[in-house]
C-alpha positions as CSV (number, residue, x, y, z in Angstrom):
1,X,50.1,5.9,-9.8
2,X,48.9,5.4,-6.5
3,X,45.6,6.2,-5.4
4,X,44.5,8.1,-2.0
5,X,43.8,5.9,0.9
6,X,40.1,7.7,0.7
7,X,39.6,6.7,-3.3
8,X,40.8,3.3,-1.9
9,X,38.7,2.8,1.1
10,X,35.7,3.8,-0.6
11,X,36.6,1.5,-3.4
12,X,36.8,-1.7,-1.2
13,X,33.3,-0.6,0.3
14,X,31.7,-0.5,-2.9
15,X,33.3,-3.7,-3.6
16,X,32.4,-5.3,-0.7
17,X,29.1,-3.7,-1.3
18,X,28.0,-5.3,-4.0
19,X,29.7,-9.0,-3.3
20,X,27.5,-8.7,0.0
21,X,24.4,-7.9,-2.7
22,X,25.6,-11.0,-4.5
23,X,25.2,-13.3,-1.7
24,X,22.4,-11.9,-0.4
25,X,20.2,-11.5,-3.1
26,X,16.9,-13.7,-2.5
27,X,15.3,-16.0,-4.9
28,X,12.7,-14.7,-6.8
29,X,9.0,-16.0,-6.1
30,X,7.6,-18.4,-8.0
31,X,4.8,-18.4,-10.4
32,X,3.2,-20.9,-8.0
33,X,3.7,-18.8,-4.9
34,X,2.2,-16.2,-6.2
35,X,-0.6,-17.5,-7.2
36,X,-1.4,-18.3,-3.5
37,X,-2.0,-14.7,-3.0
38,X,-5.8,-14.3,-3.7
39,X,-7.2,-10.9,-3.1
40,X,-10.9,-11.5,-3.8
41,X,-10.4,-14.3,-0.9
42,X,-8.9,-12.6,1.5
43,X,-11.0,-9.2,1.8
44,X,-14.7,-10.2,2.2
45,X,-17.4,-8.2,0.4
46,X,-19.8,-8.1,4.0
47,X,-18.7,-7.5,7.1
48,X,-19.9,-5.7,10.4
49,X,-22.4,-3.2,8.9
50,X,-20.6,-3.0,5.8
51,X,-21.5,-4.5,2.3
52,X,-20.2,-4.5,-1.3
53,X,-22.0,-2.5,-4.2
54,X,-22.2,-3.1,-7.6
55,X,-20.4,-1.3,-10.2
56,X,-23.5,-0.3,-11.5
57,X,-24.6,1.5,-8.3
58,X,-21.4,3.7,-7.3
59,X,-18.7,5.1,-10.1
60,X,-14.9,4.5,-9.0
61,X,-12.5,6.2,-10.6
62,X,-8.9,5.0,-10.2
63,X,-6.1,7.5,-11.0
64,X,-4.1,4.9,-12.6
65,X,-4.7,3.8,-16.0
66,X,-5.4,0.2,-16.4
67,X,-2.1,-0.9,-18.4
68,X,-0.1,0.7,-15.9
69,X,-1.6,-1.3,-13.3
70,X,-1.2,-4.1,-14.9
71,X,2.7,-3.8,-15.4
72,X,3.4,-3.0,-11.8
73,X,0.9,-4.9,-9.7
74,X,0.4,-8.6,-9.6
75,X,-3.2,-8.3,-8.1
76,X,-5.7,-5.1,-7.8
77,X,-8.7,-5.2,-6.2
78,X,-11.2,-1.9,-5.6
79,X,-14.9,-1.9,-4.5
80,X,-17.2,-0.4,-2.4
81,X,-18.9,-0.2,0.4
82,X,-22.2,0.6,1.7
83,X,-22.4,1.4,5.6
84,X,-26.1,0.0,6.3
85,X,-25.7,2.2,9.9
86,X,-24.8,5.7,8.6
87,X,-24.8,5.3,4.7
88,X,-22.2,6.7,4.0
89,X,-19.4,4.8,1.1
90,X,-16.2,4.1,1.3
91,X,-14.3,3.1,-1.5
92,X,-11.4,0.8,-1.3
93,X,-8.6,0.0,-3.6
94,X,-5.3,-2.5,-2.8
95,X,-3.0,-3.4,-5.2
96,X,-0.1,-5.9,-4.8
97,X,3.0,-6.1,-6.2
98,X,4.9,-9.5,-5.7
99,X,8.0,-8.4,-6.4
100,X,9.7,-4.5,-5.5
101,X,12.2,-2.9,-7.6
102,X,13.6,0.3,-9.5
103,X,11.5,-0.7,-12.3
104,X,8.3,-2.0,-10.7
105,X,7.2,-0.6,-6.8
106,X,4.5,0.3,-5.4
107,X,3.2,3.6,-6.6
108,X,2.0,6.6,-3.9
109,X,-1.3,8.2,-4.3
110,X,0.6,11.8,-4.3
111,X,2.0,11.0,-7.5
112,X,-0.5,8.8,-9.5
113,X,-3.8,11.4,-8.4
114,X,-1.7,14.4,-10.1
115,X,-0.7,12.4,-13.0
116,X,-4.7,12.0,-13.7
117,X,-5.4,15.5,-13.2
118,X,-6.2,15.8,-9.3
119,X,-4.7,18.6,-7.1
120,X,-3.5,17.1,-4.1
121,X,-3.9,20.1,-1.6
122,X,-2.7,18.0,1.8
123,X,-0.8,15.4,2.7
124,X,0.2,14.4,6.5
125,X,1.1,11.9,8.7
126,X,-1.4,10.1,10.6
127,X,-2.0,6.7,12.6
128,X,-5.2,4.7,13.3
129,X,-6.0,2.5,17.0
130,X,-7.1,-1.1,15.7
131,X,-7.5,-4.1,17.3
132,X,-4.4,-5.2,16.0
133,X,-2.3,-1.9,17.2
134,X,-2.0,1.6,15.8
135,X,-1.5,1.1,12.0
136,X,0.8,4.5,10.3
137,X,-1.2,6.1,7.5
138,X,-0.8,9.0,5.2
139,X,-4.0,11.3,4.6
140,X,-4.5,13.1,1.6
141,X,-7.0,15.5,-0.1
142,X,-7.2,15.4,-3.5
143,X,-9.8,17.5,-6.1
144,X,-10.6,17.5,-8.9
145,X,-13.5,19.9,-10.2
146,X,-16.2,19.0,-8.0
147,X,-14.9,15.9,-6.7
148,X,-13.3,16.5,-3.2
149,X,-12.0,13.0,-2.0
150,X,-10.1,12.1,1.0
151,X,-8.1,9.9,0.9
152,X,-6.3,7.1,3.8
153,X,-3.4,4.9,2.8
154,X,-0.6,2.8,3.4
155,X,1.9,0.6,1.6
156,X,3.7,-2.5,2.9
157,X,7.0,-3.6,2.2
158,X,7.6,-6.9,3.1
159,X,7.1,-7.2,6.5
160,X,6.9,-3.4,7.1
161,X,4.8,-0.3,7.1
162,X,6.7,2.3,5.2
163,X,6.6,5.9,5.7
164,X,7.5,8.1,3.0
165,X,9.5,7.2,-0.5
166,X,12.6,6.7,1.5
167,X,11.1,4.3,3.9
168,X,9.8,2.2,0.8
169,X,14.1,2.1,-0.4
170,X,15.0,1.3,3.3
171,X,12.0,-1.3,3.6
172,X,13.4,-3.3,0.1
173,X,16.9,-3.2,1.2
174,X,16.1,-4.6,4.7
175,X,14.0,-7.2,2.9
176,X,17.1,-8.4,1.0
177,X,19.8,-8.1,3.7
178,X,17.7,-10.6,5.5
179,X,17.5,-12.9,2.7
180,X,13.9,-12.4,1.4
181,X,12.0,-10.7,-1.5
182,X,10.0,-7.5,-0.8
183,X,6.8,-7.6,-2.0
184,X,4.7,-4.4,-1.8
185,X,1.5,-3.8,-1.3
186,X,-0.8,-0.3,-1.4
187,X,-4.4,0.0,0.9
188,X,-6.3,2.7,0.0
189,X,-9.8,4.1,1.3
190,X,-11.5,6.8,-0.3
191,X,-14.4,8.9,0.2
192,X,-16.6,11.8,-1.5
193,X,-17.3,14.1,0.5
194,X,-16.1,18.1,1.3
195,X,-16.0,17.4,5.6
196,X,-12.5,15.8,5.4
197,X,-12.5,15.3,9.1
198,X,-15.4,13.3,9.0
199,X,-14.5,10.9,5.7
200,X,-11.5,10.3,7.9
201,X,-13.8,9.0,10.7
202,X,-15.8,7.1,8.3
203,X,-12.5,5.4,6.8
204,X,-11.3,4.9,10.1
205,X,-14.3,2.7,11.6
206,X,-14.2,1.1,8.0
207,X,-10.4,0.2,8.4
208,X,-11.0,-1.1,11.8
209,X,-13.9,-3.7,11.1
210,X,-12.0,-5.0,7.7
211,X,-9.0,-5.8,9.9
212,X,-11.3,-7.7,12.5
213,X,-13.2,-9.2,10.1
214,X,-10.0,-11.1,8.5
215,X,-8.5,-14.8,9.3
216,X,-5.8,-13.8,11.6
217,X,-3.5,-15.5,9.2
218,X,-4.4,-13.3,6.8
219,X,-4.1,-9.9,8.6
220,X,-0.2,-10.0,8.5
221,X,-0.8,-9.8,4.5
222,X,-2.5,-6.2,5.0
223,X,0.5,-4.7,7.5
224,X,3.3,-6.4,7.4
225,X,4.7,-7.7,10.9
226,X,2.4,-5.6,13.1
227,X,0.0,-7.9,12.3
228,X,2.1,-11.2,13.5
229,X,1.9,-9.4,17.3
């Protein structure tokens, strides 16, 4: 029986489909090369008028549990950070993945604060002026009882800033058509606070003097190919 010339084109696309896959797909890192990625070296703990405190003097709560973290990410880090000019805290949290797939991505805040019993009540697009460019960002609020915390982010994809879950699929599939790996990394800032507007500024000016305060060679790691400008 012969098939329609449709069932038959679309058969030779998928086939070409995934011989192009085939050829294209990149070597996975190395142990080695990912052990060149050291998060505790490349964010500093002071910097501008911002300094790292103890675990003991602020309580962090990340809406992912720990052996979750663990199967996805390569390399977490969270702290935070005392402003000595205005007092206020911002808490950071990055994670990296070293290798994005189906089975282990980068997860979004909109879906891991929920799963930990936050109500995320907004979520929009936003974008930040750095010295480096305008970075993209997502802003969130999410609660929780008392706890109203804003929240900045973005996640990296290999050498770009992806927008939405869609842009994280597009970012990976770009990364392999051109021969390499996506990795993936999430930055997060957080504050407490109930005057979103003005956690955002905080986050902002905190964002800003990080990204200065890096090696240059080190910036690209944060955001991707905006960084290589």
């Amino acid at each position: 029986m012969k098939l329609p010339l449709r069932n038959l084109i679309l058969l030779f696309v998928m086939l070409a489909a995934a011989g192009m896959a085939i050829a294209l797909k990149p070597a996975l890192p190395t142990s080695e090369q990912l052990q060149t990625i050291d998060l505790k070296r490349i964010i500093p703990q002071t910097f501008s008028t911002w300094s790292t405190l103890s675990r003991s003097e602020v309580t962090l709560i990340n809406p992912q549990q720990q052996e979750l973290l663990d199967s996805i990410y390569s390399q977490t880090l969270d702290r935070s950070y005392l402003d000595s000019k205005s007092g206020q805290v911002v808490m950071l949290s990055i994670a990296y993945g070293g290798i994005q797939s189906k089975q282990s991505q980068v997860h979004r805040p909109e879906v891991c604060y929920p799963a930990q019993g936050f109500q995320v009540s907004q979520s929009d697009k936003s974008q930040i002026d750095t010295a480096i460019g305008v970075v993209p960002v997502r802003r969130l609020l999410a609660v929780q009882a008392r706890r109203s915390e804003p929240i900045t982010y973005w996640i990296r994809v290999g050498d770009s800033l992806a927008e939405g879950w869609i842009g994280q699929k597009i970012a990976v599939v770009k990364q392999g058509i051109s021969g390499k790996f996506a990795d993936g990394l999430l930055f997060r800032t957080s504050t407490i606070g109930a005057d979103s507007n003005l956690s955002y500024e905080v986050q902002d000016r905190f964002i800003r003097d990080l990204l200065l305060a890096l090696k240059p060679e080190d910036v690209p790691f944060l955001v991707g190919g905006l960084g290589k400008r």
